[in-house]
C-alpha positions as CSV (number, residue, x, y, z in Angstrom):
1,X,0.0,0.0,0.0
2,X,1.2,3.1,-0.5
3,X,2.4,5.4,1.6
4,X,1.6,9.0,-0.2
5,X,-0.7,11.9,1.2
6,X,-2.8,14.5,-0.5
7,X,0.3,16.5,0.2
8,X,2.5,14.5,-2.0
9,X,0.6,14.4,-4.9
10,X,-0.7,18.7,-4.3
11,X,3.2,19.4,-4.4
12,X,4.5,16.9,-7.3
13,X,1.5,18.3,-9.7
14,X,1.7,21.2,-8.7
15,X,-1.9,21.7,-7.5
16,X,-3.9,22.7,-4.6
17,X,-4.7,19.9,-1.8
18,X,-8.8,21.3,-2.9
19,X,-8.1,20.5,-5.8
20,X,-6.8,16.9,-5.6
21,X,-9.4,16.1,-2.8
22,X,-12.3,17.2,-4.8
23,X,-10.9,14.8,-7.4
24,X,-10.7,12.0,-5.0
25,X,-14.5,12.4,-4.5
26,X,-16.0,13.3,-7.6
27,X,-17.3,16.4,-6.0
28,X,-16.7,20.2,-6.4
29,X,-15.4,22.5,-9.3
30,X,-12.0,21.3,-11.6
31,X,-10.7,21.4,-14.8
32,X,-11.4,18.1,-16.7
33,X,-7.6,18.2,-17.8
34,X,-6.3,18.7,-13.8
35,X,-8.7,15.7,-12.7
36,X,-7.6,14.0,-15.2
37,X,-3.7,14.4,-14.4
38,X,-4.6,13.8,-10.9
39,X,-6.6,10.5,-11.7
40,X,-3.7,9.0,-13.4
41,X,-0.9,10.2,-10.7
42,X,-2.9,8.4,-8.0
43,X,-3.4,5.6,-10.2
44,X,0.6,5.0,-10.8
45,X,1.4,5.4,-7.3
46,X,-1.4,3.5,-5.6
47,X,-2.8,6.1,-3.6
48,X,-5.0,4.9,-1.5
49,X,-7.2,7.9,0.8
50,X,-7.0,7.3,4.6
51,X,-10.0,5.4,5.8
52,X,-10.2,7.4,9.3
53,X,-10.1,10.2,7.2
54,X,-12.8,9.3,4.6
55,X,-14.7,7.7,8.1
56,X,-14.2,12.2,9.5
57,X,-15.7,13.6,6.4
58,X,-18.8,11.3,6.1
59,X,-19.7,12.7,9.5
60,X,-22.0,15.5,10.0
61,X,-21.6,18.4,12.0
62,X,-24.6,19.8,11.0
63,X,-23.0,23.3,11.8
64,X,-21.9,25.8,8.9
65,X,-19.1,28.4,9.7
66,X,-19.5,31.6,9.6
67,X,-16.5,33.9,8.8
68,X,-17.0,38.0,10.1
69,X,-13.9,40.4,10.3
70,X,-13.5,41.3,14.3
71,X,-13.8,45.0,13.4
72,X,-16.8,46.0,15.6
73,X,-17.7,48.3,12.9
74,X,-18.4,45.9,10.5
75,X,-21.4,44.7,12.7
76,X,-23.4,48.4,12.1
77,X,-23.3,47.8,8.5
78,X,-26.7,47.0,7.5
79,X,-25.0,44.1,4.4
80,X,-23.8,41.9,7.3
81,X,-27.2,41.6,9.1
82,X,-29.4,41.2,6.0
83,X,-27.0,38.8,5.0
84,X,-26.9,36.6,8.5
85,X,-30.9,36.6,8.6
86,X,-30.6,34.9,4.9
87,X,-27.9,32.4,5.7
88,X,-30.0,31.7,9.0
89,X,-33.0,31.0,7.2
90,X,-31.6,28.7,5.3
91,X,-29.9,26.5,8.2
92,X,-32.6,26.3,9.7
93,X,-34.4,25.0,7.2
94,X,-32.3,22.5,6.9
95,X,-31.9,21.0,10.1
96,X,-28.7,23.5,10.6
97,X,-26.7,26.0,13.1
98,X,-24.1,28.8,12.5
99,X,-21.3,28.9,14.0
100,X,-19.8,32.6,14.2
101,X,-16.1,32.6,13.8
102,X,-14.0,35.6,13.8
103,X,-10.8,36.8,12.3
104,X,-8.7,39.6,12.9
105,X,-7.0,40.7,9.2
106,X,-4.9,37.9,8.3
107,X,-4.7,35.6,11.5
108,X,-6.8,32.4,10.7
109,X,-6.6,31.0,14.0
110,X,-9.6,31.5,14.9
111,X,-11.0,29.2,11.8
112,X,-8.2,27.2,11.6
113,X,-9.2,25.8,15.0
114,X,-13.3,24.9,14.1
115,X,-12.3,23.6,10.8
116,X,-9.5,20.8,12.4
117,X,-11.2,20.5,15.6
118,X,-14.0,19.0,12.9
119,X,-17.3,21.7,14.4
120,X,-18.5,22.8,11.0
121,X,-19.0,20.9,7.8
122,X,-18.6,24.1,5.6
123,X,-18.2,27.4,6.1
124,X,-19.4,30.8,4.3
125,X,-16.8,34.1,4.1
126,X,-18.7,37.1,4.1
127,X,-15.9,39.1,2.5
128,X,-13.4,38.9,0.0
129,X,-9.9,40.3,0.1
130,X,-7.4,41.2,-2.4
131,X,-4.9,38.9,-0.8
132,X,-7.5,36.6,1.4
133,X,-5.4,34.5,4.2
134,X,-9.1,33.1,4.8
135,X,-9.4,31.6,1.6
136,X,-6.0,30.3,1.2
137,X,-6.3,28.9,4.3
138,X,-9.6,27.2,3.5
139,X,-8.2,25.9,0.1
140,X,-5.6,24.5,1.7
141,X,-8.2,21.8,4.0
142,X,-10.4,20.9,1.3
143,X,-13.1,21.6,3.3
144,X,-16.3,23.1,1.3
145,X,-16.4,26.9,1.2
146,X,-18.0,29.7,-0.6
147,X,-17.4,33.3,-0.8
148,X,-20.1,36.2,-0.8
149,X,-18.2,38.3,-3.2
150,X,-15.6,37.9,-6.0
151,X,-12.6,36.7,-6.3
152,X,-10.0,35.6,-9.4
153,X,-9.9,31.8,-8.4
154,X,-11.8,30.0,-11.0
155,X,-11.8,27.0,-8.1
156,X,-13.6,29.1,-5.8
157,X,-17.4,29.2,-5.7
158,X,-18.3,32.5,-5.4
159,X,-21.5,34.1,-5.3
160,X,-22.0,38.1,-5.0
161,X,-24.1,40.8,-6.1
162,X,-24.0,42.7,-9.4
163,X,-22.1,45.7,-8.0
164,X,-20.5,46.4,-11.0
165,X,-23.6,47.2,-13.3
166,X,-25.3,48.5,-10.1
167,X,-22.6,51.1,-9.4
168,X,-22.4,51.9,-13.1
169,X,-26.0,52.0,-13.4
170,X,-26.1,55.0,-10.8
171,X,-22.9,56.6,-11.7
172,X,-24.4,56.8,-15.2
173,X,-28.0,58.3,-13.9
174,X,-26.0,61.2,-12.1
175,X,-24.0,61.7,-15.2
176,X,-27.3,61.9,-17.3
177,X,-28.3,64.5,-15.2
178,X,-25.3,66.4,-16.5
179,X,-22.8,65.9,-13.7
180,X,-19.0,65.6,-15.2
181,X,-17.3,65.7,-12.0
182,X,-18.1,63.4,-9.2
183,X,-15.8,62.3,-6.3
184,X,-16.0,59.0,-5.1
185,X,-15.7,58.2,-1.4
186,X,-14.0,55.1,-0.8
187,X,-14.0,51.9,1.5
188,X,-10.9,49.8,2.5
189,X,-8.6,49.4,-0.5
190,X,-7.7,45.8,0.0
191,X,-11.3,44.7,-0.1
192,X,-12.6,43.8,-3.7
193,X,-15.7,45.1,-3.4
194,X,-14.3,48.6,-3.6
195,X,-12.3,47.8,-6.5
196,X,-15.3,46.8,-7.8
197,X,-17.2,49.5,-7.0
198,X,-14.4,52.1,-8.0
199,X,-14.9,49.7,-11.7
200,X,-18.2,50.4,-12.3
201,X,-17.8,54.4,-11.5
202,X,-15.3,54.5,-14.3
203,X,-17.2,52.4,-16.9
204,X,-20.4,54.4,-16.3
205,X,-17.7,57.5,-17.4
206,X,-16.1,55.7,-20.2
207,X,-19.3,54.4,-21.5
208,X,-20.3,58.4,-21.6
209,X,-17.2,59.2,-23.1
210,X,-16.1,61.0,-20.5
211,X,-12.7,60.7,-17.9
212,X,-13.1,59.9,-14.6
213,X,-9.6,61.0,-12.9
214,X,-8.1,58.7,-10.7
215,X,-7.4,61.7,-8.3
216,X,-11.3,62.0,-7.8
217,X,-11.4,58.1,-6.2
218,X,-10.2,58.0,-2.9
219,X,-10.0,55.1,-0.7
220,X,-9.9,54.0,2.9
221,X,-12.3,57.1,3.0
222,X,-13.2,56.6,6.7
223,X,-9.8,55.1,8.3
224,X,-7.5,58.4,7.2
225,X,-10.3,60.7,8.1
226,X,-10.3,62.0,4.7
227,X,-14.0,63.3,4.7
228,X,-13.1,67.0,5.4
229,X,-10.5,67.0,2.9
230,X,-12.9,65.6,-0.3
231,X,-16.1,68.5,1.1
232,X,-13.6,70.6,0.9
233,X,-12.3,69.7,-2.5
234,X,-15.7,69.6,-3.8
235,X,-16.7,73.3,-3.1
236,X,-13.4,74.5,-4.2
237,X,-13.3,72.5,-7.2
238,X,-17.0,73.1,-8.0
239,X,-17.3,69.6,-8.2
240,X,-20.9,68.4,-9.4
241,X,-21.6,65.6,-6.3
242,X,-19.9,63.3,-4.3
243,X,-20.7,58.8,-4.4
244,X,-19.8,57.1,-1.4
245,X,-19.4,53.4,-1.6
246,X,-21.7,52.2,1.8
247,X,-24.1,53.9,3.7
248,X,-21.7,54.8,7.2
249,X,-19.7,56.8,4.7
250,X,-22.6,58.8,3.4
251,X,-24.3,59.4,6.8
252,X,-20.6,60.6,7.5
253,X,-20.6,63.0,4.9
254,X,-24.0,64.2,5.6
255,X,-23.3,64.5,9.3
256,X,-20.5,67.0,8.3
257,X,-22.1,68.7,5.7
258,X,-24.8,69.8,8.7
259,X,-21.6,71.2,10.9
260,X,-20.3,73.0,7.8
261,X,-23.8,74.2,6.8
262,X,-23.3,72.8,3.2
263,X,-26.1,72.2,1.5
264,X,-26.9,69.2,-0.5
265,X,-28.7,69.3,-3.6
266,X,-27.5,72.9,-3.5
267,X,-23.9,73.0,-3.6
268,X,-23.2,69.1,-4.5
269,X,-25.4,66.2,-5.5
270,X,-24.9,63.1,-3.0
271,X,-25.6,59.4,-3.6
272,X,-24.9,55.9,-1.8
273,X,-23.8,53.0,-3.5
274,X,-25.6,50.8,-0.7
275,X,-28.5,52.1,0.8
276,X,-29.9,52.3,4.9
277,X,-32.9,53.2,6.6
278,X,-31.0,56.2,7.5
279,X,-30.6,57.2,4.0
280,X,-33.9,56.9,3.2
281,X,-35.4,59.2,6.0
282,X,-32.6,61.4,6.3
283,X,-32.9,65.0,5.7
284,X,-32.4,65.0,2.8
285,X,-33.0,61.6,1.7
286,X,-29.9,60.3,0.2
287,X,-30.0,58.6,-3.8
288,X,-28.9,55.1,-2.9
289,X,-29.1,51.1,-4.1
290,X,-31.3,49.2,-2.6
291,X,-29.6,45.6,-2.6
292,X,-31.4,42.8,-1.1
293,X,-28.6,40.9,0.4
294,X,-31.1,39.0,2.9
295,X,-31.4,36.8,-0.8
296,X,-27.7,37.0,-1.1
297,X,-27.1,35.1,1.9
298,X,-30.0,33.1,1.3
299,X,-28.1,31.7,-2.0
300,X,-24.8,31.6,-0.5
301,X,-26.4,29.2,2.3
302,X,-28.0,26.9,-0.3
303,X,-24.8,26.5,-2.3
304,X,-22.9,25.8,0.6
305,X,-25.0,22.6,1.4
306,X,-25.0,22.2,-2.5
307,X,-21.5,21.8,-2.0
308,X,-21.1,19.6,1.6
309,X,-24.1,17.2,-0.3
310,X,-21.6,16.7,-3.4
311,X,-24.3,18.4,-6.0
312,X,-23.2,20.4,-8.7
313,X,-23.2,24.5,-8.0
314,X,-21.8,27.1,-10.0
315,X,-20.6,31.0,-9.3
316,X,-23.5,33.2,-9.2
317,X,-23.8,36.9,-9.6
318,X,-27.6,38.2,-8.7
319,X,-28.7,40.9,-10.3
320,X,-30.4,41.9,-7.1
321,X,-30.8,45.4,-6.7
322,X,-33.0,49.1,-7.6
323,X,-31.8,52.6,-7.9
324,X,-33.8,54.6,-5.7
325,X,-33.3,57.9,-6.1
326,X,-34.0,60.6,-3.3
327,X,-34.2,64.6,-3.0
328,X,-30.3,64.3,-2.5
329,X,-29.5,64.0,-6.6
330,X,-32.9,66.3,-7.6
């Protein structure tokens, strides 16, 4: 019998341990050319999988993990509770719990320990980053995972919003109504979502035939206090409105606009690329989209236990959202 790990035969193809795994059991998302170089390595060497191992993953858990950054902040943003009530409903439907794990930037520790300690049979990320430690990590253990958001790893299963045709869509409305200079207030660079966003503000300008400077995106908006400093650019400038890309930034902006006695339609336009209840009753009410991510974890929950059944699933991108537009853009 031979003597060779998952390990062995990741490293002398050249290929993720995910990806030999999900070979190994017929389930989950390859190339037919990887499982077939896979197939025949094992075959050669007369790899044989570890029966206390195989014995492990047949059990059920009947938890799913649920990955949250620590930042406290992230828990006021209205995405992450829609998104919990939909991935809840879904458990427990199915006979399910969620188990909350949390991770501070890149230490995995925290879901390094539920995933070997063998207390969730798969687990959702609520985020994606440009360089994800979370989803290397969770790669790397072959366990079954999917991301709400985007990500470039065709092996990943992935299912997000359409933010780039929303955030076009609304960046192309206030351009219709003949703004040529917007700023765009930005989230945290590394996340993908605000290249994303920061994507579909330029294509809604390219698609007009217009420039969108790079000097008029900023990010990390709300960690280098940088708030003052775009206002200020924008009445200097004469700058037509400002997009912010989540709601705590725009009820930011709009908080300072009351100390500095700006007024908004009057001396900028101001929109939301993510709406609130705040927005909507706010005075004025802010031009926002209104995404229904209650469905989006709702479908990120089903394709999870797609996934831990061995069914077929593929990426999906929902186009799952409405421009609402308020007296902040009239």
């Amino acid at each position: 019998m031979s003597t060779i790990t998952i390990d062995d035969v990741a490293q002398a193809l050249g290929v993720s341990k995910t990806t030999v795994s999900r070979t190994i059991s017929g389930k989950g998302r390859i190339s037919e050319g990887t499982r077939a170089r896979v197939q025949e390595y094992i075959q050669e060497h007369n790899y044989k999988p570890n029966a206390v191992a195989q014995s492990l993953a047949a059990q059920r858990t009947f938890n799913l993990g649920l990955v949250c950054p620590i930042e406290y902040e992230i828990f006021n943003l209205t995405y992450f509770h829609r998104c919990m009530l939909g991935i809840s409903e879904v458990a427990a439907e199915n006979g399910y719990d969620i188990l909350l794990s949390m991770v501070n930037g890149d230490d995995v520790t925290n879901l390094r320990r539920i995933v070997e300690n063998h207390k969730v049979d798969g687990v959702i990320l609520t985020r994606s980053l440009v360089d994800d430690m979370c989803m290397k990590y969770l790669k790397e253990s072959g366990i079954p995972f999917v991301v709400i958001g985007t990500c470039p790893d065709p092996e990943v299963v992935q299912v997000d919003n359409d933010h780039l045709g929303a955030c076009s869509e609304l960046t192309s409305i206030l351009i219709a109504k003949g703004c040529r200079k917007l700023l765009l207030a930005g989230g945290e660079k590394q996340n993908i979502i605000s290249q994303t966003r920061a994507k579909g503000f330029r294509e809604a300008f390219r698609r007009a035939r217009l420039k969108a400077e790079e000097s008029w995106i900023y990010y990390d908006t709300e960690i280098r206090g940088l708030i003052p400093e775009i206002l200020t650019r924008a009445l200097q400038e004469h700058a037509d409105g400002i997009i912010c890309m989540d709601e705590k930034l725009a009820e930011a902006v709009l908080a300072q606009c009351r100390e500095k006695e700006i007024r908004i339609p009057e001396d900028f336009k101001l929109a939301s690329f993510y709406d609130s209840g705040f927005l909507a009753h706010s005075v004025p009410a802010v031009t926002a989209i209104d995404i229904d991510d209650t469905k989006l974890g709702f479908v990120a929950a089903q394709t999870l236990l797609k996934l831990i059944r061995g069914e077929p699933v593929q990426n999906q991108h929902l186009r799952n959202y409405q421009i609402i537009l308020r007296e902040s853009t009239t």
